[in-house]
C-alpha positions as CSV (number, residue, x, y, z in Angstrom):
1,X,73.3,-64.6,-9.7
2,X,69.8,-65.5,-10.1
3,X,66.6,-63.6,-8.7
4,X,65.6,-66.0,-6.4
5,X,69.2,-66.8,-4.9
6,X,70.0,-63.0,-4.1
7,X,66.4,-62.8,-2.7
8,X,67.1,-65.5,-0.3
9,X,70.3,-64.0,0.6
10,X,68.3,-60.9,1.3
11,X,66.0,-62.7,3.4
12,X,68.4,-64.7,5.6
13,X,70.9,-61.3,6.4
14,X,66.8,-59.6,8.1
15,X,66.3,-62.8,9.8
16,X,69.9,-63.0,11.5
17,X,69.9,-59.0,12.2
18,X,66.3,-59.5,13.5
19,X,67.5,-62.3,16.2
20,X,70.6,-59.9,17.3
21,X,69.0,-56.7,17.8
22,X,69.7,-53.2,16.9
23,X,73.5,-52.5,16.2
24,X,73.3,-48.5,16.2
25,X,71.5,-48.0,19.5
26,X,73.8,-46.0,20.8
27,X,72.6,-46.1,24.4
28,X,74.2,-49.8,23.9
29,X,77.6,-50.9,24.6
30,X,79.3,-53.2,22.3
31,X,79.0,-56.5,24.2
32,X,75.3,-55.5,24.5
33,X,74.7,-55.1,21.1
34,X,75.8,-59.1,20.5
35,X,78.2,-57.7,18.4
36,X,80.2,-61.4,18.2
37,X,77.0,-63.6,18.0
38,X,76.2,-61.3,14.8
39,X,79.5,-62.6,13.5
40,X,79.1,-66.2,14.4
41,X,75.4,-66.0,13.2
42,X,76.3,-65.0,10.0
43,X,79.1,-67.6,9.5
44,X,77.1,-70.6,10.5
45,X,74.9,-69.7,7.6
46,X,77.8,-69.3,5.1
47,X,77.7,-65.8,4.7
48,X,80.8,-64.8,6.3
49,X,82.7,-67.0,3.4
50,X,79.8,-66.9,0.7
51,X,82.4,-65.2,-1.9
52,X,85.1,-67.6,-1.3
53,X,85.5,-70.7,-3.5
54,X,84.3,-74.2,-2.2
55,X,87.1,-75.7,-2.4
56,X,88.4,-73.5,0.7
57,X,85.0,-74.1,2.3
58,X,83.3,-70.9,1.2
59,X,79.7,-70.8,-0.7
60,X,81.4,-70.0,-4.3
61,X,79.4,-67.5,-4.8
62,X,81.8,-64.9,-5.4
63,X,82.3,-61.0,-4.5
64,X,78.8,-60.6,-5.8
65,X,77.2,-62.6,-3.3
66,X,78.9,-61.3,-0.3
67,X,78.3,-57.4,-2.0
68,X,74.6,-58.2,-1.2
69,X,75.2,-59.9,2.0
70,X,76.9,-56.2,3.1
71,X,74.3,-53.8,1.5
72,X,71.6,-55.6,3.0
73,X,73.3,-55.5,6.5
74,X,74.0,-51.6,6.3
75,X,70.5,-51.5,5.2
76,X,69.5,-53.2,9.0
77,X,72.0,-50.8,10.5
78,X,75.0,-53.2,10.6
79,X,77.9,-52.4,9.7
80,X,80.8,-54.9,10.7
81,X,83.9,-53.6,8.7
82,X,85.8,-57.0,9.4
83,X,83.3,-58.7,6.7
84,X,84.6,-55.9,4.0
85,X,88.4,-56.5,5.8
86,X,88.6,-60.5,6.6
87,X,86.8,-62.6,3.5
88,X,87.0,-59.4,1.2
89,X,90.3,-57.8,1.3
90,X,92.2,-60.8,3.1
91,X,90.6,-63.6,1.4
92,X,91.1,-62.2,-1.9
93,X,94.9,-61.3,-1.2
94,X,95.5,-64.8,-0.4
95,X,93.3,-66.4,-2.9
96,X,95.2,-64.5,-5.4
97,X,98.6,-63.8,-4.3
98,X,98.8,-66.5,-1.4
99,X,101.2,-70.0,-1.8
100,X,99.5,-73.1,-1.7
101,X,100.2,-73.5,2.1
102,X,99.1,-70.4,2.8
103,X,95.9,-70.7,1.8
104,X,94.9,-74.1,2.9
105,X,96.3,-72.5,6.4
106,X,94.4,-69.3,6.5
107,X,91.5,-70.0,3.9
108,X,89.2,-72.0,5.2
109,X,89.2,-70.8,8.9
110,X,88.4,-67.3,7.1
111,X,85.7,-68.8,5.0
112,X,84.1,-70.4,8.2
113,X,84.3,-67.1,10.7
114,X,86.9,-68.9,12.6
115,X,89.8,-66.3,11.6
116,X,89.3,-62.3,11.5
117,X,91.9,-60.2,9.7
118,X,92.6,-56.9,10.2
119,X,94.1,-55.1,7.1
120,X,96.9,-52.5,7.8
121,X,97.8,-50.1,4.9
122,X,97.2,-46.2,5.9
123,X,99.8,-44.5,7.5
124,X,99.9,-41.4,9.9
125,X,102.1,-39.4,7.5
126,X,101.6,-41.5,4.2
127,X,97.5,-41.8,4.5
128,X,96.6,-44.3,1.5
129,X,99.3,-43.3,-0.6
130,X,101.9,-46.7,-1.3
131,X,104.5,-44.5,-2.3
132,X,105.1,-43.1,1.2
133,X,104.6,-46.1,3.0
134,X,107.4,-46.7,5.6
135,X,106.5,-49.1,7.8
136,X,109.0,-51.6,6.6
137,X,110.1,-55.3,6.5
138,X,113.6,-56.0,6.9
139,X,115.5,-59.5,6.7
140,X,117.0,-61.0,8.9
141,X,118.6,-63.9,7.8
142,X,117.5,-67.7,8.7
143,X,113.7,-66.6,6.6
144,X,113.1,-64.1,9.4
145,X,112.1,-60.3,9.1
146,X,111.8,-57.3,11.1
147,X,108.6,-55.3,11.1
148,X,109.1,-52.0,12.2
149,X,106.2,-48.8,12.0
150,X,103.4,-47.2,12.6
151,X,99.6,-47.8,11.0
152,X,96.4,-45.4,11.8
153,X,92.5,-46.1,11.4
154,X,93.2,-50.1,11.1
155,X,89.1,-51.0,11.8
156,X,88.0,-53.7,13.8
157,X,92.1,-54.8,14.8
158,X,91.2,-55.4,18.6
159,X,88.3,-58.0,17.2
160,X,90.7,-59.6,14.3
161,X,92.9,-62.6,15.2
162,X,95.4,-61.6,12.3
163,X,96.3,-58.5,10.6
164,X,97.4,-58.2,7.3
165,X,100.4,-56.0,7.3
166,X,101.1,-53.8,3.8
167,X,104.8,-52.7,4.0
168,X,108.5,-52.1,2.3
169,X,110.3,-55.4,2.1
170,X,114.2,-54.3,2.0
171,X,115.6,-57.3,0.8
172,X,119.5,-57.3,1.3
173,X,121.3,-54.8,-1.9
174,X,117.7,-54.5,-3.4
175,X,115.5,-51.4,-3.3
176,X,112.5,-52.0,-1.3
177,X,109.5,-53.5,-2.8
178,X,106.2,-53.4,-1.1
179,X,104.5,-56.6,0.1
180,X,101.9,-57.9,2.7
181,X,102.8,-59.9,5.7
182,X,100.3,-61.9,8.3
183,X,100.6,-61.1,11.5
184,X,99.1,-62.1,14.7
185,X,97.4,-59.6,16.9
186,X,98.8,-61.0,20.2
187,X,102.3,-61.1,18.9
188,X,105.4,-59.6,20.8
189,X,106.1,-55.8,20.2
190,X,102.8,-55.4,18.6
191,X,101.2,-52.1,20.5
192,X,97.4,-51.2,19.9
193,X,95.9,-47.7,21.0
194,X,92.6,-46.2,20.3
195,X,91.6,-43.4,18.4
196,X,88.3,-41.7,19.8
197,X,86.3,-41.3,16.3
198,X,82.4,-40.4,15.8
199,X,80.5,-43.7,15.6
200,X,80.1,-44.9,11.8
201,X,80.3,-48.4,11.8
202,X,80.1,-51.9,14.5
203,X,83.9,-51.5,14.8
204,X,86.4,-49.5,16.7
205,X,89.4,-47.8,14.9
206,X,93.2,-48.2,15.9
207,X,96.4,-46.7,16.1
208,X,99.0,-49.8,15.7
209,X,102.8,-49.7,16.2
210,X,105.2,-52.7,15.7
211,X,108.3,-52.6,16.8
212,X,110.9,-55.1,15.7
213,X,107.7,-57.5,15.3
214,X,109.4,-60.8,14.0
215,X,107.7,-62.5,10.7
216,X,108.8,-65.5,9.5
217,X,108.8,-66.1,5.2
218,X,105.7,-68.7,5.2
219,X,103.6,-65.4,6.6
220,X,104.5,-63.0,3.8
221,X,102.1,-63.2,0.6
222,X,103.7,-63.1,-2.6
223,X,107.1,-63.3,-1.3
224,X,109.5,-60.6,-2.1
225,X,108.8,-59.9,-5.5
226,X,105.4,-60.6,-6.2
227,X,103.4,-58.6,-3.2
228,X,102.7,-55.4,-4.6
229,X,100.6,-57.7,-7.5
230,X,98.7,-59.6,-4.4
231,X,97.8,-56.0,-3.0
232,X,96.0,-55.1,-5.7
233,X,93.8,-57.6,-5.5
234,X,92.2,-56.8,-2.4
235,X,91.8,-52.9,-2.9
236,X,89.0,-53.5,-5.4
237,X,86.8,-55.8,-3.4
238,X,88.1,-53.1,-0.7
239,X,86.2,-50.3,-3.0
240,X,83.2,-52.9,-4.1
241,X,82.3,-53.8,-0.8
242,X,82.3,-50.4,0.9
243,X,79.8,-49.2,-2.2
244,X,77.5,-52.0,-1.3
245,X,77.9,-50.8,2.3
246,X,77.2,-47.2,1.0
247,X,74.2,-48.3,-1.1
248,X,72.2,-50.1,1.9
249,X,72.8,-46.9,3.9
250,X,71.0,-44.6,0.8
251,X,68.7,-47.8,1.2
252,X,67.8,-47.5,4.8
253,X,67.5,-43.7,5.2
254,X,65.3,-43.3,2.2
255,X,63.1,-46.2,3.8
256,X,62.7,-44.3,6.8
257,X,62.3,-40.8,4.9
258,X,59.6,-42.7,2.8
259,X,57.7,-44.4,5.9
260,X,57.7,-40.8,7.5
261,X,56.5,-39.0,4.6
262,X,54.1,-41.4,4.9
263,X,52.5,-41.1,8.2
264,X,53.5,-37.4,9.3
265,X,50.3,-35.1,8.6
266,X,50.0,-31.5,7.8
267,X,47.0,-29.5,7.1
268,X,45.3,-32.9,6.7
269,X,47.1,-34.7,3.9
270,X,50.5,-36.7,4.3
271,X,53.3,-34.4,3.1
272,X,54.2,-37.4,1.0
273,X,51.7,-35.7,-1.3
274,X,53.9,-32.2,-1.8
275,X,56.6,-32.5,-4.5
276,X,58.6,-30.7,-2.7
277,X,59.1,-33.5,-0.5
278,X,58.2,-36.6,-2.6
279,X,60.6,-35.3,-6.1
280,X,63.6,-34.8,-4.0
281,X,63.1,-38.8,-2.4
282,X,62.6,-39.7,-6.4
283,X,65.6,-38.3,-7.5
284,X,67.8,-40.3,-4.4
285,X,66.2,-43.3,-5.4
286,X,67.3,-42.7,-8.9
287,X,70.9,-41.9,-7.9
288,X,70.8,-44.8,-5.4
289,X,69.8,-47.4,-8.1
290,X,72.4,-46.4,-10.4
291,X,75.2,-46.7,-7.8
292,X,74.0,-50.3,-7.0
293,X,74.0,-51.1,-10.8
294,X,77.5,-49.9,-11.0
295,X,78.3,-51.9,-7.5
296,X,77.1,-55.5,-8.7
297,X,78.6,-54.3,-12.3
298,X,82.2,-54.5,-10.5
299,X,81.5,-57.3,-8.7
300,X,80.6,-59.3,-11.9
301,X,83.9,-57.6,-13.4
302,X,85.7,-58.9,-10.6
303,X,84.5,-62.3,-10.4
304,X,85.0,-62.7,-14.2
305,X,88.3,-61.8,-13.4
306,X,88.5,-59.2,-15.7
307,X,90.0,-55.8,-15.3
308,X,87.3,-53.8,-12.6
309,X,89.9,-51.1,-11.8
310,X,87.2,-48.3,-13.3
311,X,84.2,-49.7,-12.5
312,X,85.1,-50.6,-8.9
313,X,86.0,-47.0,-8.8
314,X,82.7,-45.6,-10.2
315,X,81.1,-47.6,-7.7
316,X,82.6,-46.2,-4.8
317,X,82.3,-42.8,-5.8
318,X,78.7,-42.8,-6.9
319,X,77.8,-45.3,-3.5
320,X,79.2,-42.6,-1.4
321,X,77.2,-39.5,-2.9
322,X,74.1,-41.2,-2.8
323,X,74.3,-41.8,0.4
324,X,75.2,-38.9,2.0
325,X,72.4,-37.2,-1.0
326,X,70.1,-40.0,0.6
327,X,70.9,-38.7,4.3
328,X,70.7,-35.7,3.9
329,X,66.9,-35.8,2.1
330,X,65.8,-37.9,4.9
331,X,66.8,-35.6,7.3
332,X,65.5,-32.7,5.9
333,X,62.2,-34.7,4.7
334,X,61.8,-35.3,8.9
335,X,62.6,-31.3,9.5
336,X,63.4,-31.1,13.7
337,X,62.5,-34.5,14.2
338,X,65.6,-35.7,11.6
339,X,67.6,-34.7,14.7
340,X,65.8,-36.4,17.3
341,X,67.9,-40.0,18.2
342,X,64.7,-42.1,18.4
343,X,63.8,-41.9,14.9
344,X,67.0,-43.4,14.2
345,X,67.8,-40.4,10.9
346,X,71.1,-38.1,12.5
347,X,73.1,-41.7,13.3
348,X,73.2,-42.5,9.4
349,X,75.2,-39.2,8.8
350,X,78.5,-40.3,10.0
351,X,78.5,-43.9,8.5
352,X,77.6,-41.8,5.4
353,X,80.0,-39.4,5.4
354,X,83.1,-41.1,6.0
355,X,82.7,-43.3,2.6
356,X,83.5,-40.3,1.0
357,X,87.0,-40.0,2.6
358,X,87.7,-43.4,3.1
359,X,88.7,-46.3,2.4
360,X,89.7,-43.9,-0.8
361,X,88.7,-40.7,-0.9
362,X,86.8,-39.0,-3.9
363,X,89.9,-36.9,-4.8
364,X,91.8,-40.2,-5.4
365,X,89.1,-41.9,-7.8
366,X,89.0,-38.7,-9.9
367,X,92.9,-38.8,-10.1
368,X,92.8,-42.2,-11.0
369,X,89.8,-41.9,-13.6
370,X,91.6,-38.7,-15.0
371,X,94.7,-40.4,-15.3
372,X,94.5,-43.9,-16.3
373,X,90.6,-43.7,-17.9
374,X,90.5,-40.3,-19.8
375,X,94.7,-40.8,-20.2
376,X,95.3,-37.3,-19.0
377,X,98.6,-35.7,-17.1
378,X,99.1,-36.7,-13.5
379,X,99.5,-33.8,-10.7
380,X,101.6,-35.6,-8.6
């Protein structure tokens, strides 16, 4: 992408936050915030469906594009998962794995902001992990199927319109394959509860449970043989995006630890001026700029359409550390007043330290990197 273009993009996402406010003051409720207007700001200026392809009525400008769009609102304290979750994971599921109908039905109302989708893998007793999935999909004859189970930390599912469903399809004297279904939020035996979590992002995180929720064919991706493939394309924009939230997190904290070391005075000099304050910010913004080269590095790998398994891995784990490193320094560079709400440090721990767990925790992307980069023995 050239200079210029990603510097625009920059430059639109602070004007937009600028008009809506603060989203991480936490004395502000949700409604308050203009949580929604954020959302249809940032569609009516293409970015919602900047990395889907024009032909669906997105800005063609690939995962790349919408990477920046997300680092540069983490780095304004936004952080609306749907954007990682709707265009990112959905769009991509259905751009890749989708029939014809299905995306000229669901594509272009999630290009323009119109349609938010929820996306519904992790499991109370499976977490991430496919091979314990049991929420299941079971036919019922006439191109009708059953979807019975339970789905935990589902982000932003009482905003989305849709949610897309990952699940074992049990296809009459077959073994079950998983595939992904849509699914509409107000649909009958769908149940939401919600699960009370320390603030890290602009949205809320759900317990779902479906109960003999009917699906019809035209709403399951891939059909019954080819869903598991469709999956897999959404977990890597899943892992690309979540870096770039990461990265404008490192961003933002080492702004304000910068600004502070800046202006707060001790024995008549900025403390800016000790190393022991200003090598420490160095070495995060070091650590920081590699993770975003390895971020826009899998996006590029991505929108080549190339193989990005390893480096949208690499992303997410470096992202993650150097954002909690990045925390963390700022913290400690504002000493008792790192803890105090109104200079806006503590809130950035959370957001931080939850990238490190989820969407795929750092255990997994050393497993993964142990066993299908370095091509050593699996544990499990």
């Amino acid at each position: 992408m050239p200079y210029e273009l990603e510097n625009e993009l920059r430059a639109l996402v602070r004007k937009i936050v600028a008009r809506q406010g603060d989203a991480l003051d936490q004395s502000s409720t949700c409604d308050e915030l203009g949580q929604y207007d954020l959302w249809r700001e940032l569609s009516d200026h293409g970015l919602i469906g900047a990395g889907l392809p024009c032909k669906y009525g997105g800005g063609g400008q690939g995962l790349f594009a919408l990477s920046i769009v997300a680092e540069e609102l983490a780095r304004q304290a936004r952080l609306p998962v749907l954007l990682v979750m709707s265009p990112g994971i959905v769009g991509s599921i259905l751009l890749h794995g989708g029939s014809a109908e299905q995306k000229e039905e669901f594509l272009p109302k999630i290009a323009a902001g119109d349609l938010k989708c929820a996306f519904a893998i992790t499991e109370p007793d499976a977490g991430s992990n496919t091979h314990r999935i049991s929420t299941s999909l079971t036919p019922l004859g006439d191109g009708k199927y059953s979807l019975t189970g339970t789905k935990c930390f589902i982000s932003g599912a009482d905003e989305a319109q849709m949610i897309l469903v990952v699940a074992k399809i049990k296809p009459d004297g077959e073994d079950a394959k998983l595939g992904c279904c849509l699914v509409p939020c107000d649909t009958e035996g769908l149940t939401m509860s919600k699960i009370e979590t320390e603030k890290f992002s602009d949205d809320s995180q759900w317990l779902l449970s479906f109960d003999r929720v009917e699906v019809d064919q035209s709403s399951v991706i891939g059909g019954i043989s080819s869903g598991l493939k469709a999956l897999f394309h959404g977990l890597n924009p899943e892992r690309i995006l979540m870096a770039a939230f990461c990265n404008g997190i490192a961003l933002r904290a080492l702004d304000l630890a910068v600004a502070y070391a800046e202006s707060r005075e001790v024995w008549g000099a900025p403390i800016s001026t000790h190393q022991a304050i200003s090598h420490p910010l160095a070495e995060v913004k070091i650590d920081i700029e590699l993770a975003r080269n390895m971020t826009f590095r899998a996006a590029s790998d991505f929108d080549s359409g190339g193989d990005c398994g390893a480096s949208a891995n690499y992303s997410k784990f470096a992202a993650a550390r150097a954002a909690v490193k990045s925390v963390d320094r700022a913290i400690q560079t504002h000493g008792g007043n790192g803890f105090v709400k109104d200079y806006r440090v503590s809130e950035l721990f959370w957001p931080a330290r939850l990238f490190r767990t989820a969407p795929v925790s750092e255990e997994m992307i050393l497993n993964y990197v142990a066993n299908n980069i370095l091509g050593m023995r699996r544990s499990y």
